[in-house]
Residue frames relative to the residue before (quaternion, step in Angstrom):
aa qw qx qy qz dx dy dz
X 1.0000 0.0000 0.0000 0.0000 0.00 0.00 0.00
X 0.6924 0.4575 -0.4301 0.3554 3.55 0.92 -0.70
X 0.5580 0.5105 -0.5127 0.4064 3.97 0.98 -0.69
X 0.6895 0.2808 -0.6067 0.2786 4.01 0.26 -0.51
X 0.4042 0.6880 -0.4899 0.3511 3.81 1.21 -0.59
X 0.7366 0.4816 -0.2540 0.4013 3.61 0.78 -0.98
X 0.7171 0.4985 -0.2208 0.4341 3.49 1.04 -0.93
X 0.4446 0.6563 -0.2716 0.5457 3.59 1.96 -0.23
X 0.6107 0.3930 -0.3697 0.5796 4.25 0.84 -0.49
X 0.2904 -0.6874 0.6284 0.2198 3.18 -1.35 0.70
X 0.4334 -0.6559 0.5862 0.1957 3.41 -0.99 0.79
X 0.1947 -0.8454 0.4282 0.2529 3.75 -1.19 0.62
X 0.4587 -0.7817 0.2343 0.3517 3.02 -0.50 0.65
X 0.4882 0.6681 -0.2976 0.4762 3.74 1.43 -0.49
X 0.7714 0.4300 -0.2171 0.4158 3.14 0.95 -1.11
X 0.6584 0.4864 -0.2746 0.5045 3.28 1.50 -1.20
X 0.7034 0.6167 -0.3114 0.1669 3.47 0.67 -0.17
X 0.6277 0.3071 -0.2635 0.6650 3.53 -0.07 1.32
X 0.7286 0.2758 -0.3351 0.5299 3.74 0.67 -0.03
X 0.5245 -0.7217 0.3559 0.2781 3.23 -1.39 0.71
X 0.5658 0.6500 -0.2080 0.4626 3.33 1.74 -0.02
X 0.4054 -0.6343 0.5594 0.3469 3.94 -0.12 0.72
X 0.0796 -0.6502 0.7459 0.1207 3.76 -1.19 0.61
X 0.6047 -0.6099 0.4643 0.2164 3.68 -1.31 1.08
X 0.4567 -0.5584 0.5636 0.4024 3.83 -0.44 0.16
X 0.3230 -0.6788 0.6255 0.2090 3.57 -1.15 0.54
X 0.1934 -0.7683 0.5801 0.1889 3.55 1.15 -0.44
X 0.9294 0.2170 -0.1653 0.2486 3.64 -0.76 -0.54
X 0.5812 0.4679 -0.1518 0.6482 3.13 2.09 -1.60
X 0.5151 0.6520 -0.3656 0.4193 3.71 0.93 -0.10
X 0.2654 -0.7488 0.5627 0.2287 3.90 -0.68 1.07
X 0.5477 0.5850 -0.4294 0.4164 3.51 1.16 -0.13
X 0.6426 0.6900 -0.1977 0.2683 3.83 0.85 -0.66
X 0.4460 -0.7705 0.4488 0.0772 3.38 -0.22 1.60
X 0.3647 -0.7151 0.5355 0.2624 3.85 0.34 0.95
X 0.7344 0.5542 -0.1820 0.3470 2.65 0.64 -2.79
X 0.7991 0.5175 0.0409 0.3034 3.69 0.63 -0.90
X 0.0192 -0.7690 0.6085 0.1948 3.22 2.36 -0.86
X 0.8343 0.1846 -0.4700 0.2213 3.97 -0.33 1.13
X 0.7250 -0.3639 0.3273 0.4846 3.88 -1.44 0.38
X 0.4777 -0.5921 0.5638 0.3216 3.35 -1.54 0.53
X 0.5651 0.6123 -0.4274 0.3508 3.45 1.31 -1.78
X 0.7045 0.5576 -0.2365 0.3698 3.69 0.56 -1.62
X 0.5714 0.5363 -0.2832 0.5529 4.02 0.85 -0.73
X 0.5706 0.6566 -0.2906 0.3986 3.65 0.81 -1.29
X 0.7002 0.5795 -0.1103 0.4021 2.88 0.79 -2.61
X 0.6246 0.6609 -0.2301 0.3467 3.40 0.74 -1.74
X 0.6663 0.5462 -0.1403 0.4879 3.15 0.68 -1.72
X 0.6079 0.6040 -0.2979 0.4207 3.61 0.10 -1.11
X 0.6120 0.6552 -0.0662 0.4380 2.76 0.62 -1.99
X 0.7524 0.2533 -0.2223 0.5660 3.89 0.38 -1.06
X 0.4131 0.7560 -0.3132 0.3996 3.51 1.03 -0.94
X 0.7729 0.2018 -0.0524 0.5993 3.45 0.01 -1.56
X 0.7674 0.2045 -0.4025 0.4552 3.87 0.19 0.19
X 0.3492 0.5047 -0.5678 0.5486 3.68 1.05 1.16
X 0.7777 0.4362 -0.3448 0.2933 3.47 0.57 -1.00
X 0.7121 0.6094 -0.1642 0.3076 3.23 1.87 -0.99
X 0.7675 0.3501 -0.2319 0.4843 2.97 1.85 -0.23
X 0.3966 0.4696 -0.5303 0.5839 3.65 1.77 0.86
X 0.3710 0.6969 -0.4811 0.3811 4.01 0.66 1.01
């Protein structure tokens, strides 16, 4: 029960990046955090891209 407890924290990505260790999302204390939304801007960004470049890959 604790790994789904574990798979339930979101993990940031700014923070986690470059370290080998997952840092937790601060959510609220976090200037990246979307009140309106309860989510990260970095992550929305990411997301986007993400559809972005497989819009581009499949009008190829």
């Amino acid at each position: 029960m604790e790994t789904t407890n574990k798979r339930k924290i979101p993990y940031c990505p700014l923070l986690s990046a470059g370290s080998p260790d997952y840092q937790v999302c601060l959510q609220e204390n976090c200037a990246w955090w979307q009140m309106s939304t309860k989510t990260c801007i970095a992550s929305v960004i990411a997301h986007n891209c993400i559809l972005d470049i497989k819009a581009k890959q499949q009008g190829k």
